[in-house]
N, C-alpha and C positions, 0 to 999 in steps of 0.2 A: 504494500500500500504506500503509496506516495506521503511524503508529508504534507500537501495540502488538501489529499482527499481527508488522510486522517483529521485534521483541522476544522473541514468545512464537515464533515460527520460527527466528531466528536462535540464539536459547539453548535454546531448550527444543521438540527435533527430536518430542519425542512429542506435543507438544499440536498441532491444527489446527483455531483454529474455524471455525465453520461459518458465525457473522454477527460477524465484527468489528465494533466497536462504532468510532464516529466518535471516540471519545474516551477515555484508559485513565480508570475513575473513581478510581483510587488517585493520578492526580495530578488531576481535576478532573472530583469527582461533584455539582456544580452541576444539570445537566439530570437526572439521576435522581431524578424525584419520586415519591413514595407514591401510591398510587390503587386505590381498591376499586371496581371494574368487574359491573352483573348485565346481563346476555346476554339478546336475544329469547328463547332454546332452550332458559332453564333452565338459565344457569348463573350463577358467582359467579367473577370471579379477582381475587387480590391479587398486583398489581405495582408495576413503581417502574425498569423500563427494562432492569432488570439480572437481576432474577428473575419467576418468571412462576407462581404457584400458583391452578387451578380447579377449583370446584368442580361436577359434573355436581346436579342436584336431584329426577332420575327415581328412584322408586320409594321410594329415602332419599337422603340429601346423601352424597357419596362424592368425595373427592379421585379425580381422572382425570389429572391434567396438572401437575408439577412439574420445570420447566425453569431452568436456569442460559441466559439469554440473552447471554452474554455470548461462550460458546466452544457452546451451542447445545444441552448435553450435558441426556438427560432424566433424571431422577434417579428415577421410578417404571416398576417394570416390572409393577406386579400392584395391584388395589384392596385396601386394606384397612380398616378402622375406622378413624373418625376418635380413638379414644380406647378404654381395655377397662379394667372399674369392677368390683371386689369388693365387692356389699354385702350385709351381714348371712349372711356366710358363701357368696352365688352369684355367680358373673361373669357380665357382660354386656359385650354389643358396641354402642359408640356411634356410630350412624352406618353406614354401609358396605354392600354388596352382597354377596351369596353368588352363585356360579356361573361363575366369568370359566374358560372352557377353557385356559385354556393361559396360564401362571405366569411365562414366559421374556419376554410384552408384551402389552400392552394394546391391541387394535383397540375403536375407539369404537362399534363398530356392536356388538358384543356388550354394553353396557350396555342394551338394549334385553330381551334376554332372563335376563336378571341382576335378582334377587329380595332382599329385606330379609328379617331371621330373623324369626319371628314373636316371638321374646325380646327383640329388638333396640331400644335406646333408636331413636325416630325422628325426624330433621326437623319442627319446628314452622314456624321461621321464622327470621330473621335482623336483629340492628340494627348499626347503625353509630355505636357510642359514641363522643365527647369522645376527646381523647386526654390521658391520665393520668401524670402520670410515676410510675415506679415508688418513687423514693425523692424525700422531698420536699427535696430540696439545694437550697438558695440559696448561688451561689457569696459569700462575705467573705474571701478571700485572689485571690493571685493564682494562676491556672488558664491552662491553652493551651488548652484548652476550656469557657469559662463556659454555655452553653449547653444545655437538658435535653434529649434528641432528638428530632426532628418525625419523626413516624410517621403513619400510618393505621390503625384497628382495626375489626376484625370479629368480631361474636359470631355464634354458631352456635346456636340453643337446639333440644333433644332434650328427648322426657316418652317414656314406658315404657309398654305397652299392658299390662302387666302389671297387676293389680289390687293385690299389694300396694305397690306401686312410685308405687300413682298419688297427684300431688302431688311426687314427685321429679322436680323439672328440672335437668337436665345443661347448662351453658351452656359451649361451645369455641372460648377467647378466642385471636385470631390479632393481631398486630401487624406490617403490615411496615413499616421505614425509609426513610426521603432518603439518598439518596446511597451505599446500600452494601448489595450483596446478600444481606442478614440479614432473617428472619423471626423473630419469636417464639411462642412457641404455653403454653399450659394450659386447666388448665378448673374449672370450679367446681359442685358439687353443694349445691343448696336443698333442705334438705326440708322439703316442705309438707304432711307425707305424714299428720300427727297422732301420729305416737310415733316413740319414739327409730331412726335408722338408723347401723348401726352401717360408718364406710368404714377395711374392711377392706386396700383395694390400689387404685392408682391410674396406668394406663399411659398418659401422657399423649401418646404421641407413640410411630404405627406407620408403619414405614413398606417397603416390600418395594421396594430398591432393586436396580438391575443389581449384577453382580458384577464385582469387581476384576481378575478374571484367571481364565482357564480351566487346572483341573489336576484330571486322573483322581482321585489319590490325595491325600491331606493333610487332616489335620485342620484344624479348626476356629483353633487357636491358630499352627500354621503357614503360616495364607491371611491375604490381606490384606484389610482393610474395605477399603467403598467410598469411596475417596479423595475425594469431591467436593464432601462436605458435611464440614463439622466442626460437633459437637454440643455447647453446654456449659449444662448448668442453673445455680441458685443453690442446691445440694444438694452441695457440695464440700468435701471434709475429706481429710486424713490428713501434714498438716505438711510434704508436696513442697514446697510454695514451687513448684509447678507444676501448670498447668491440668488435665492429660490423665492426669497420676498422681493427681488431688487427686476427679476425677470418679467418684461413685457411685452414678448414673443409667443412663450411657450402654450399651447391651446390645445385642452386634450379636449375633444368634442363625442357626440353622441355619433351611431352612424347608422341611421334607418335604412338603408339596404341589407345590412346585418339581420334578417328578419331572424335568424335559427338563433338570435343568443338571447340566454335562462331569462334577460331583465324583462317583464312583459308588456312593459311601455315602451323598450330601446333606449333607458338609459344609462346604458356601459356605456364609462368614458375609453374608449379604445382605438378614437382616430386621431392621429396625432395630429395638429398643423401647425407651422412657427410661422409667425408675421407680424408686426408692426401695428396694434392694434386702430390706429389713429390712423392706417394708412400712410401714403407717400406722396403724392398729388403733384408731382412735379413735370416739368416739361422737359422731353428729350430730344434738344433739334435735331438737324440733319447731322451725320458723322459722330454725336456725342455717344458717350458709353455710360451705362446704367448700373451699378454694382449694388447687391444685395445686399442685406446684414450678412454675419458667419455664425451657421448653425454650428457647435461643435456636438458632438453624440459618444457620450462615456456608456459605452457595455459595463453593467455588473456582474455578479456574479455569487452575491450574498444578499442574505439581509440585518447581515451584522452590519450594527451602526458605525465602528471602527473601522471597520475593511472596507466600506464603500466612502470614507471619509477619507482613507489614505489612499483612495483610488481619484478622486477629486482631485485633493492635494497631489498628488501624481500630474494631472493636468495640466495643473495652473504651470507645476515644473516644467515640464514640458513646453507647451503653447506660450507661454510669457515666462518665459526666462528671467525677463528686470526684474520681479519680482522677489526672485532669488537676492539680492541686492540688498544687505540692512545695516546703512550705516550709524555709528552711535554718535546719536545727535543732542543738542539742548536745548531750548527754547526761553533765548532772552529776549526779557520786558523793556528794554532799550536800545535806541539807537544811535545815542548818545557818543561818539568816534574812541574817545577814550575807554569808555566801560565796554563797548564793542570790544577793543584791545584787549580789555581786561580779560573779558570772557573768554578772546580766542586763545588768547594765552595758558588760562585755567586749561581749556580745552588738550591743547598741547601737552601740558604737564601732566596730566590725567588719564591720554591715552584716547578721550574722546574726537570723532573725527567729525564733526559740523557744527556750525550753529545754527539755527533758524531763527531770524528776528518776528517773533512771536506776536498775535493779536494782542493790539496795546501798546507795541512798540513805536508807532506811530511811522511806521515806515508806509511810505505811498509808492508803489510803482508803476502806479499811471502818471507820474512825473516823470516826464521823456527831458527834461530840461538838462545843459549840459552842465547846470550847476549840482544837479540832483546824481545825474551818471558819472558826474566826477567823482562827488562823496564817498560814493558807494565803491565804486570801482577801484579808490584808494584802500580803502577796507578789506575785499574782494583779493588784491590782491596783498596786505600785509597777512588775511587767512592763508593765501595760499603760500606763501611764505613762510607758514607754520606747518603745514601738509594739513591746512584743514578745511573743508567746506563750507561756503556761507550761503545763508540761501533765505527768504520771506516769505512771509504770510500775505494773502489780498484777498480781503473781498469782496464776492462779485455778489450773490444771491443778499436775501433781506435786506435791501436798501432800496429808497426811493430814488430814483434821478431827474425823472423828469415824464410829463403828460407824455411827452412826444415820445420818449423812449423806454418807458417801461411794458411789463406786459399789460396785452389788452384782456378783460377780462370778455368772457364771448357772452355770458349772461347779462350782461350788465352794459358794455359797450365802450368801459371804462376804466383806467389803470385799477389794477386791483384785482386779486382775486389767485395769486402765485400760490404754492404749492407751500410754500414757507415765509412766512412772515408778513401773508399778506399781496408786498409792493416788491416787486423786483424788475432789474429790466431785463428785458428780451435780449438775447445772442444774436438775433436778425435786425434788431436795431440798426442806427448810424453806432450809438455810441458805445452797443454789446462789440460790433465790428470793431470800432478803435481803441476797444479794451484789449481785445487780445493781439493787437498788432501792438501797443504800444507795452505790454506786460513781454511779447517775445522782443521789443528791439531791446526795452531794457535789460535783461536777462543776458541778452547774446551782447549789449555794449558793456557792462559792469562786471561781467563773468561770476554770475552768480550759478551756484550747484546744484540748490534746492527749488522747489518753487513746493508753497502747500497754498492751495487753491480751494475758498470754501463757499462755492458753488462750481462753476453754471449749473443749475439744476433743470437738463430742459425737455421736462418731463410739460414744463410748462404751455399751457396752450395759448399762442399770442393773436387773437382777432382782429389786429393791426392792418391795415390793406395799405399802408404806407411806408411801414419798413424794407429797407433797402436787402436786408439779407432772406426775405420770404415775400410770399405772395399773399396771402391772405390767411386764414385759422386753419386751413387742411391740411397746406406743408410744413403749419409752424414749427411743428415739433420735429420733424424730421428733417431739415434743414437747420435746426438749432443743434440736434445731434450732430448730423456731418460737419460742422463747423469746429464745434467742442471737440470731435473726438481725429480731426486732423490736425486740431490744434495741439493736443497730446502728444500723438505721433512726430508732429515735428519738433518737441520740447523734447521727445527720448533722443531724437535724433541727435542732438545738439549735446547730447552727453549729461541732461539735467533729469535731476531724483524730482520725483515726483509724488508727494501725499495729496489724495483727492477725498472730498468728503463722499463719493459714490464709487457705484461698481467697474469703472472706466479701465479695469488690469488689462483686459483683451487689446485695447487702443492705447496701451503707453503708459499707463500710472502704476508706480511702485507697491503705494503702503493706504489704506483706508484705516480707518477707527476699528478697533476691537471690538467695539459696543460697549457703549457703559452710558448711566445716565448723570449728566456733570454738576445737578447739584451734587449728587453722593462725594462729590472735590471738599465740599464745604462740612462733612461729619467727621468725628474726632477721629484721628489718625488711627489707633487701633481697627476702627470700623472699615474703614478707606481699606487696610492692609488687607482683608479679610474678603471683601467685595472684591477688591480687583484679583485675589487668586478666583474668585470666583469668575469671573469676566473672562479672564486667561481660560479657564478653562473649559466656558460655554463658547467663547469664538476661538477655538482652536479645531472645533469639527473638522470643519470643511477648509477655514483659512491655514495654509502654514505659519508656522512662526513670523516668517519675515514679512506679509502681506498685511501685520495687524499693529496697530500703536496706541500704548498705553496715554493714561496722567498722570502726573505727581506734582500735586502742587507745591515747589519749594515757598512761595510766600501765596497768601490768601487767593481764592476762587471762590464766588459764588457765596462768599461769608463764611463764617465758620468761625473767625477769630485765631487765635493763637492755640484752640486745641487743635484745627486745622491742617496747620502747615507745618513745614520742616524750619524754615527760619526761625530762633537760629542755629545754623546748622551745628551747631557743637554741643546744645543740648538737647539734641534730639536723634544722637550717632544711631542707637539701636534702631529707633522706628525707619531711619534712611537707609539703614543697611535691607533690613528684609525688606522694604521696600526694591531697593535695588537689585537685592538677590532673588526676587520671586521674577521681577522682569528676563534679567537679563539671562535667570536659570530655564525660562520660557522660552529663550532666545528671541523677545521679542523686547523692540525699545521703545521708551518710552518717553511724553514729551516732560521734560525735567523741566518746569517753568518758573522762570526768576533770575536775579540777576549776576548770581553767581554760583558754579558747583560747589565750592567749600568756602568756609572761613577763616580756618585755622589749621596747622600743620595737621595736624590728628584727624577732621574732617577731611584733606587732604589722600595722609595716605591711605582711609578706609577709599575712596575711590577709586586710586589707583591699585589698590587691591584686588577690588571686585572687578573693575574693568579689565585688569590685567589676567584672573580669572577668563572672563567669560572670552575673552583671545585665546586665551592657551587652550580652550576647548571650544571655540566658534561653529568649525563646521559640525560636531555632535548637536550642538544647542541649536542650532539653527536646521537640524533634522526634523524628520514627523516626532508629531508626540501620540503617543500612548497614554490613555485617561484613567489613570486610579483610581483616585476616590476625589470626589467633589468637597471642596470647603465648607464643613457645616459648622464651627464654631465648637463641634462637642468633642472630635477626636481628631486624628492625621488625616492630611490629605495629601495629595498631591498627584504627578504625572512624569512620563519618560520618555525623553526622546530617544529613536531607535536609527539604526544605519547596517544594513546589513554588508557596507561598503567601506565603511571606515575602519579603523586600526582600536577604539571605543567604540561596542558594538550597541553602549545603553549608557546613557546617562540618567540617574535618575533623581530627580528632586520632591524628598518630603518636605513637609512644614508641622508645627504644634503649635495648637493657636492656643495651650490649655497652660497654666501659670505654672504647673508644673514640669519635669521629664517624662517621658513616656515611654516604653519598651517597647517595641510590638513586633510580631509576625509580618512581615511584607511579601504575600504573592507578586511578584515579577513576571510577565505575560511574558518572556521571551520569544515567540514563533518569528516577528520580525524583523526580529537581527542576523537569524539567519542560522544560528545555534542548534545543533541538533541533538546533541548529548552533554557538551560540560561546556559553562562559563565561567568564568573569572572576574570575580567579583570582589571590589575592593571601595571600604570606606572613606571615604575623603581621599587623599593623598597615603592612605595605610596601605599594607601589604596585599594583596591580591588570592582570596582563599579561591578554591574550585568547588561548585557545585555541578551535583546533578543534576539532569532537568527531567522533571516528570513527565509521564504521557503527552500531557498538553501545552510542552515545550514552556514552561514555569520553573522556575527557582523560588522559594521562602529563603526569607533574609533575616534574620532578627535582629532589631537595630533601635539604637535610642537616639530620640530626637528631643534637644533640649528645649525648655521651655519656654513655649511663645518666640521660638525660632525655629531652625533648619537642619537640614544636611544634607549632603548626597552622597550618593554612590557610581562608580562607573564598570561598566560589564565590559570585559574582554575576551 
């Protein structure tokens, strides 16, 4: 028996697959290579060991066969279109066959008598493009993953027998990955047609999967999607600080031609479709080209919450590599030329590598002036004279600017009515336009590193028929998007770290909020301590360490007073240490707000301690974590990160939030480190004992952790 059959059997009694794989690729997807496969018979499939998508090319191109090889499980039960286009007010089907009998599965021999619409974009042919990254990142910091990901890709090209249509080619761009059961999919519309085409809607991705569970009665919102795939485009917004609240693509819908399935109204959600819910409404002149969002599609393979979380966090590795990227930064309250110095200095001394001049600093970089890019740009460069990073805070969302340029509200006909605080201005604007022109010349004339950006939120719908960057309320949103998120793309481009307060990883941004709610900045510091392991370890699901950023108020937020904060820091060493050590033992940084890191020698060298710490074991910390036990106030908690690649195949950090020491037994999950019979396990910097690892690839550790602090352990 395989060690991940025994795994997925031993813990998880509902999964069994059907072809165990020689190898789990979550600790070693080496042999899963990309590869685009065409058939004697007329067919086409993209593989890569773990997933398996083919295409049939009788009568039109029509996906037939979308399998998770790993547990064996098929993920189509019916053909549908490769893709479904509004243009100039009609929908068309791209790709696909009409006629399959019977909607519950798909027998191959019925492709034979299965017909194309006569409306239907069709099959021309197919190329195998170059592989392209999507954002052009060149890693200059340090990354756990510097690397852009090796894929395979497949285009798909469709023309319309339609007369006015001819000259429009539909191309259905597929990418799959090395090493992890992810596909990506969109598409693009040229028109070659000779006058304007107007794309009204764009559903890039159908798909008529089995359903999750059989039940007479229940609606739509009470049944479950199909668990097997997880979907996430680059079309995310609404300030979660999480993936699957932040998506406004994904649409699992009813499918009444499914007459044979159990629900007796037809309400199994089991048709998939992704698209832009607001539409797109944009015009396509003559020679222009039209590109989709990017579906990507995660195969599972469990319904273990951990293993489909380090299967995500896989992803993001993958497909946005920036993210990998997590420099240790501070957040000062001034910007003041001297106490700048001062900080950058501390910085240097300490080991930390940026600062960010923080909300409140009063730094403005919509000042293009060359009085203003002087200042800065002297700064800018005595950081980098220190090997440090300097970089700002702006913001764009909850402010008013002006009748003329804020959003329109479409109820009402009248500024007002934004998604957050009300008044905000539009991205389509004149003056959203010369925000981010003049936020990138400053950036690229001052040579700043950072930028933390708190909006565009342009989720926002703007009923403006006057703004220069849209047309009216239908393309608002979709055109504030394109705007926002090429504006991203060319800030990575340019070598700059990027915190966004949304889901923008896919287009360019580094690091979002961990999730926390910021009065809790303002409760007595014991409280804060306690809360934020808890924060750490509700958004570490699905975010890696590096994608998430803490708080720590060094002087007041939000009120609170002096039980509050860490100022001054020399009487408050303990609370700033575990403070520091549950962050940086997270692998995740935090914004340190105030106007200095230490005060006094002893403040001092606990920093350079813990930072020097969390360098000497950066790429472990900055691993997945594995979830122990949750912060409850009454006994240990904590979590481990794991590598089944590194030379530390576990680091693991508890906590005791109880006034006393504590003893205890510690189950260690070991399976993904990699570990199959002994590890080596060692306290702190102590000697390194050997255990054995029981059936379920676990070690017990018995270990005291002192009171109302920490400690850890590292697995080798």
């Amino acid at each position: 028996m395989t060690k991940q059959l025994f795994l997925l059997l031993a813990c998880l009694p509902c999964v069994f697959p059907l072809q165990a794989q020689q190898r789990d690729w979550l600790i070693d997807n080496t042999a899963f290579r990309a590869r685009v496969e065409t058939g004697a018979a007329g067919t086409i499939t993209l593989g890569n060991g773990l997933l398996s998508r083919s295409f049939s090319l009788r009568q039109n191109l029509v996906c037939t066969d979308y399998r998770n090889l790993v547990n064996g499980e098929q993920l189509l039960r019916a053909v549908q279109p490769e893709a479904r286009v509004t243009l100039n007010g009609t929908t068309y089907r791209v790709g696909g066959l009409h006629g399959q009998p019977q909607q519950a599965y798909l027998v191959p021999a019925w492709l034979d008598t299965m017909k194309a619409g006569a409306e239907d974009f069709v099959y021309t042919r197919h190329t195998l493009p170059a592989a392209q990254p999507d954002v052009q990142w060149q890693p200059r910091r340090w990354a756990g993953n510097p690397r852009q990901p090796s894929f395979k890709a497949l285009d798909l090209l469709f023309s319309s027998r339609q007369k006015d249509l001819e000259g429009v080619e539909i191309t259905v761009h597929y990418k799959v990955y090395d090493g992890i059961p992810l596909l990506a999919k969109s598409i693009s519309i040229r028109n070659n047609s000779g006058r304007p085409l107007v794309v009204d809607q764009v559903v890039n991705e159908i798909l008529a999967a089995p359903e999750e569970e059989s039940a007479v009665v229940g609606s739509v919102q009470q049944m479950k999607v199909p668990h097997g795939i997880y979907v996430e485009s680059n079309y995310a917004f609404n300030n979660a600080m999480k993936a699957s609240l932040s998506d406004q693509t994904t649409h699992w819908k009813t499918d009444s031609s499914y007459t044979s399935q159990v629900n007796y109204n037809y309400q199994t959600p089991c048709l998939l479709e992704v698209y832009p819910e607001q539409g797109i409404h944009i015009t396509l002149q003559q020679g222009g080209t039209f590109r989709s969002i990017t579906t990507w599609e995660l195969l599972l393979d469990s319904y273990d919450r951990e293993r489909n979380g380090l299967a995500q966090r896989a992803m993001y590795r993958t497909i946005a590599p920036w993210t990998t990227e997590n420099p240790i930064f501070m957040h000062l309250v001034t910007t003041e030329p001297e106490k700048v110095r001062a900080a950058i200095d501390q910085c240097a001394a300490t080991g930390y590598e940026g600062v960010i001049l923080s909300f409140g600093s009063k730094l403005n970089m919509e000042d293009t002036s060359a009085a203003n890019i002087s200042r800065f740009r002297e700064l800018a460069d005595y950081a980098h004279g220190k090997k440090i990073l300097l970089g700002g805070y702006s913001l764009f969302s909850s402010r008013r600017i002006s009748d003329e340029d804020d959003v329109i509200d479409p109820a009402t006909g009248k500024p007002g009515g934004a998604m957050f605080g009300g008044h905000a201005p539009c991205l389509g604007s004149k003056w959203g336009i010369a925000y981010l022109q003049k936020i990138k010349y400053f950036i690229g004339r001052t040579g700043f590193d950072i930028f933390e950006n708190d909006g565009p939120y342009p989720g926002d719908l703007c009923a403006s028929t006057t703004h220069p960057g849209h047309k009216d309320l239908h393309d608002s949103q979709w055109t504030q998007m394109e705007q926002q998120k090429k504006f991203y793309r060319e800030l990575n481009a340019m070598g700059v770290y990027m915190n966004a307060p949304d889901w923008y990883f896919l287009d360019g941004t580094h690091k979002i909020g961990l999730g926390y709610r910021e009065v809790n900045f303002s409760l007595p510091r014991e409280q804060q301590i306690l809360l934020n392991r808890q924060n750490i370890f509700d958004g570490t699901w699905e975010k890696t360490p590096s994608m998430g950023w803490g708080f720590v108020p060094l002087t007041q937020y939000h009120g609170g007073g002096a039980a509050a904060t860490l100022e001054p820091l020399k009487d408050h060493l303990h609370a700033y240490e575990n403070l520091m050590m549950q962050y940086y033992g997270a692998g995740i940084q935090a914004c340190y707000r105030g106007p200095r890191l230490y005060d006094t020698d002893s403040t001092k060298k606990l920093v350079q301690r813990v930072v020097g710490w969390y360098k000497q074991y950066r790429p472990i910390l900055n691993a997945d974590i594995i979830h122990l036990r949750r912060a409850d106030g009454r006994d240990w908690d904590g979590f481990m990160h794991v590598s089944p690649r590194l030379p530390q195949k576990a680091l693991v950090m508890l906590f005791n939030p109880l006034p006393e020491n504590i003893t205890r037994e510690v189950a260690l999950p070991l399976y993904y480190t990699g570990l199959d019979k002994i590890a080596r396990i060692r306290m702190q910097e102590g000697a390194a004992r050997p255990y054995a690892l029981a059936r379920n690839y676990s070690a017990t550790v018995k270990v005291t952790i002192p009171a109302q602090g920490y400690t850890w352990l590292v697995v080798e």
